[in-house]
N, C-alpha and C positions, 0 to 999 in steps of 0.2 A: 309241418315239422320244420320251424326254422332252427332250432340247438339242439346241439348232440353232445350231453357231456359241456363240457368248455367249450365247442367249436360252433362255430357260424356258419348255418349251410348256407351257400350262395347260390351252387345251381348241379341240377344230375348231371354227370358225364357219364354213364353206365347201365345197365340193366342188364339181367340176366333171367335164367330159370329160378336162380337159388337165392341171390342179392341183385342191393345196388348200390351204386357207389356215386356218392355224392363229393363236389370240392368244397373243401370249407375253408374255415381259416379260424389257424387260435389266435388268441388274443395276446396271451400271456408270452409265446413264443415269437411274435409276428413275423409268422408264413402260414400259405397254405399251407392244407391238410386235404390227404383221400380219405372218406368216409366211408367205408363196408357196412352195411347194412344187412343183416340175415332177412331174406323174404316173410312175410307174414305169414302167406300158404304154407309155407316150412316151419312154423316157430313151434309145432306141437311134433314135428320129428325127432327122437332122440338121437338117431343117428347120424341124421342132417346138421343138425345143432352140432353135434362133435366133429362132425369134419370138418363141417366152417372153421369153430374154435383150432383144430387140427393144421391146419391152413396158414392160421396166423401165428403158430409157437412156431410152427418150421421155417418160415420167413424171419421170423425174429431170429434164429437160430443161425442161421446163413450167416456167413460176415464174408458179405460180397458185395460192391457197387453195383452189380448186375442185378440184382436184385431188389426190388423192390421190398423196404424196411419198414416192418413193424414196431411202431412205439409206446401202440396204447390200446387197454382192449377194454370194453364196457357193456353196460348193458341199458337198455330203453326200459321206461316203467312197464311197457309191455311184458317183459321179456325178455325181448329178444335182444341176442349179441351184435357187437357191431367190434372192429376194430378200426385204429387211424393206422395211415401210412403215409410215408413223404409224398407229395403230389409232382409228379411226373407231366413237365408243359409243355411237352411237345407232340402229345397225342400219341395217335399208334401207325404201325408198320401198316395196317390195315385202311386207315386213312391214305394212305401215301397211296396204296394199293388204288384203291377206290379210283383214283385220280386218271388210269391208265398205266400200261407194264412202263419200267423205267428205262434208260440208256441200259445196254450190256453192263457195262464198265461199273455204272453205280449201282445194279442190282447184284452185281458179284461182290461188291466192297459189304453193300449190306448184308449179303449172304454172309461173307466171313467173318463179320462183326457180330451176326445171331449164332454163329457157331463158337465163336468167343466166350459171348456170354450164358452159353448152352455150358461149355465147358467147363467156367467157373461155376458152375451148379453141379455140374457131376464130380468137380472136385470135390464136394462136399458130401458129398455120397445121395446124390437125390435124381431121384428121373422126373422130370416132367410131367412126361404125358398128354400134353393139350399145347404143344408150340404149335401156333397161327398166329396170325399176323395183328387179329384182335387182342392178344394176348400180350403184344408187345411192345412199350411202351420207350420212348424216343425222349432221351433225354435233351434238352437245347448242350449244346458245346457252350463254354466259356471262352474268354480271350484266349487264354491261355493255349485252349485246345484247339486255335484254331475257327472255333465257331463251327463245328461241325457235331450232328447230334450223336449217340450214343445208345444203342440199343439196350434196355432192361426188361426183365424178367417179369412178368406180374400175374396176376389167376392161378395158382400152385393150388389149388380144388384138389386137384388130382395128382399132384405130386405125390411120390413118395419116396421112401429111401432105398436107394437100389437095393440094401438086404431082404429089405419088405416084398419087392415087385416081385418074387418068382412064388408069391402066396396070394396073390391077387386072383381072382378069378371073375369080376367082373369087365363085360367090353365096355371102354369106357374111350370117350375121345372124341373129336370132328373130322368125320369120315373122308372129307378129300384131304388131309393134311396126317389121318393116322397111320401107320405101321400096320399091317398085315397080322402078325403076330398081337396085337393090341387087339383087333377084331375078333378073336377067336375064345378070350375068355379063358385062358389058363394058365395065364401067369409066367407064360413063359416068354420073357421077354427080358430088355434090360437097356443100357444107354444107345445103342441103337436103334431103340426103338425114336428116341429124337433127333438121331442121324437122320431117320428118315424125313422126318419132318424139316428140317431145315434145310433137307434138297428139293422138297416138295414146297416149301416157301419162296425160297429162290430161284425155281423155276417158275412159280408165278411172277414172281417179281419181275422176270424178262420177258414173258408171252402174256401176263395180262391174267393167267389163270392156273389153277392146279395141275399136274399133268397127267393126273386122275381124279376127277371128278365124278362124285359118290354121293349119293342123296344119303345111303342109311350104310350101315357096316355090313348088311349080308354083301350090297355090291363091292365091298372092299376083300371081303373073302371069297366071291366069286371072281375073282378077276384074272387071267391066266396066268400064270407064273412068269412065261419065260415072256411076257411082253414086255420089252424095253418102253420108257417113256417117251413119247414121240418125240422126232430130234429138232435142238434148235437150228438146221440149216436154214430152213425158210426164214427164220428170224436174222440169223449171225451169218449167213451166207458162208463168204471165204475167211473170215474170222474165227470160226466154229472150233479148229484146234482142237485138243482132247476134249472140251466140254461135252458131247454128247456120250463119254466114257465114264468121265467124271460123276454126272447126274444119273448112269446107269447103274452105278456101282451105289450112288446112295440112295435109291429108291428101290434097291435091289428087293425084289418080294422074297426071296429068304434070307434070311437072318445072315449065317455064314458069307453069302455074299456081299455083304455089306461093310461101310469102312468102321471100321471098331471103333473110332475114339471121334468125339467132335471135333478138337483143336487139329487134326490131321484134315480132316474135311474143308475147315478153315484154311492150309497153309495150300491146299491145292485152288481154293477158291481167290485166297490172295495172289497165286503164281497166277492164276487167269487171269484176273484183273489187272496185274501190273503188264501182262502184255498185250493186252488186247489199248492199254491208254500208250504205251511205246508204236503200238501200230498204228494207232488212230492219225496223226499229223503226215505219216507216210500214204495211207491209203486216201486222206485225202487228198493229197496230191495227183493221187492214180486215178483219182476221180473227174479231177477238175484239171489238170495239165492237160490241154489237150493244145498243140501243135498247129500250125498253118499247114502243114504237109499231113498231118493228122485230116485235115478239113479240106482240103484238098481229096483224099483219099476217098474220104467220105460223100463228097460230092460227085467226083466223076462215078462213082459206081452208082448210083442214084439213076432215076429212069429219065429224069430231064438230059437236055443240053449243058456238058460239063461246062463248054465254053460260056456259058451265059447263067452261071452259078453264082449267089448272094455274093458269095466270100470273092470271086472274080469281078465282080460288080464293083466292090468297094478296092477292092485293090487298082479296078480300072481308072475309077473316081480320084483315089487319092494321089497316082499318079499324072491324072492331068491334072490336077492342083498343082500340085509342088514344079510340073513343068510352066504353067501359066503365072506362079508368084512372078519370075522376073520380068514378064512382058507384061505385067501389070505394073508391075515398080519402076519400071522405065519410060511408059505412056504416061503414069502420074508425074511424072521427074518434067518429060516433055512438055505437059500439058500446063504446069505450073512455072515453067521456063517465059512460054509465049501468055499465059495470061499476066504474071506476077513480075518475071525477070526483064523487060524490052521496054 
């Protein structure tokens, strides 16, 4: 299958259960294009068929940066549906991940930045449903902006409109990044059910992993209640500040407990972040300043001989230097008197 429609596949970036998603490029427009793909084991599902279809009018519908836009929807002589969407080059949240957890500072910026554009979707009246990191696609920054990427929105599968979600009764989602309430199958749920998810993203984003990890949804409904997510001090040591409050309150396993709104989750994740990069040039300093009298301190309590300590060594050293310069510069003076001056 090299054309789809107008477009030129060049190579798969995707795959899933349901589709895949190939980058193309139109001709007519020249730029890339995402190519969605409905799976072929799925092309005889009538219900599968309409979700996908379902998928791609809610995306179209959106009128959000954050999201990833639909411009064209078609069909294969198969069958089967495919839709285009603007191709997103900077890969995903998930890639980054891949890579190892990130600095504090930059996995908080990106937290607040997914919680952004979390937000601009529930302004729209939509929930999610499947925020992961796979899911999130990284826009490159322009000059303008600085040259810094941009989190978007993408896989809305399982979107729907927050009116819709409390008639839902299927568990649906990726178990270490879902909602409690999502595992349970009754619909009882609503925007923070992606609260949770984006303190469950960006607690990876700092430790490297989810801060429950869940093979299937029964272990997400077996999980105790009152167990707070383990805390970042091993990671953030003295740094740590409210964040282990913060990320307790948005993984909170019930509902009530949890922060209502994305953009709020955001504005506490931006307060951590701006102080923890004000702290950083200070703590390094409390790191690395360390004092003669510091090293001093340090040595005499040491099991050796203070007196005959590295740091006493060279201090011993660089004092008979600086006494020997002038008795050196004056034998020279002498010595070039009687060879050179008589």
């Amino acid at each position: 299958m090299d054309v789809i429609g107008r477009y030129r596949l060049r190579d798969k970036i995707g795959a899933g259960a349901f589709a895949t998603v190939w980058r193309g490029y139109d001709d007519d427009l020249d730029v890339d294009v995402a190519v969605k793909v409905l799976a072929d084991n799925w092309a005889s599902r009538a219900d599968v068929r309409e979700r996908f279809l379902s998928e791609a009018r809610l995306m179209r519908r959106i009128a959000s940066d954050r999201v990833v836009r639909v411009f064209d929807l078609g069909k294969l002589d198969d069958g089967r549906p495919y839709f285009v969407m603007d191709y997103i080059g900077g890969g995903t949240l998930g890639d980054v991940l891949r890579q190892g957890p990130l600095d504090a500072v930059d996995a908080l910026w990106w937290g607040a930045d997914l919680a952004r554009a979390v937000a601009a979707l529930h302004g729209e009246g939509v929930v999610h449903r499947d925020v992961t990191p796979a899911n999130l696609l990284l826009r490159p920054g322009d000059e303008s902006g600085g040259g810094t990427h941009r989190i978007v929105l993408a896989d809305l599968g399982l979107a729907k409109r927050a009116a819709e979600a409390s008639g839902l009764t299927q568990a649906v989602g990726t178990p270490s990044y879902m909602a409690p309430e999502q595992g349970r199958g009754d619909g009882g749920f609503d925007e923070r059910a992606d609260v949770y998810a984006i303190g469950a993203v960006t607690y990876a984003l700092i430790t490297g992993h989810p801060p429950y990890v869940a093979g299937s949804i029964g272990e997400v409904l077996n999980r105790d209640p009152d167990l707070p997510p383990p805390s970042l001090r091993p990671v953030l040591h003295d740094s740590l500040g409210p964040l282990d409050d913060i990320f307790g309150r948005a993984l909170a396993y019930r509902v009530e407990d949890r922060w209502e709104r994305a953009d709020t989750l955001a504005e506490r994740l931006e307060a951590e972040a701006y102080r923890l990069e004000q702290e950083a040039p200070q703590r390094a300093e409390e790191r690395t300043a360390i004092t003669d009298e510091d090293l001093d301190t340090t040595v005499a309590t040491d099991a050796t001989d203070a007196t005959d300590s590295p740091v006493r060594r060279h201090r011993r050293t660089r004092m008979w230097f600086l006494l020997a310069l002038p008795v050196v510069f004056v034998a020279a003076g002498v010595g070039g008197w009687f060879l050179f001056g008589r």
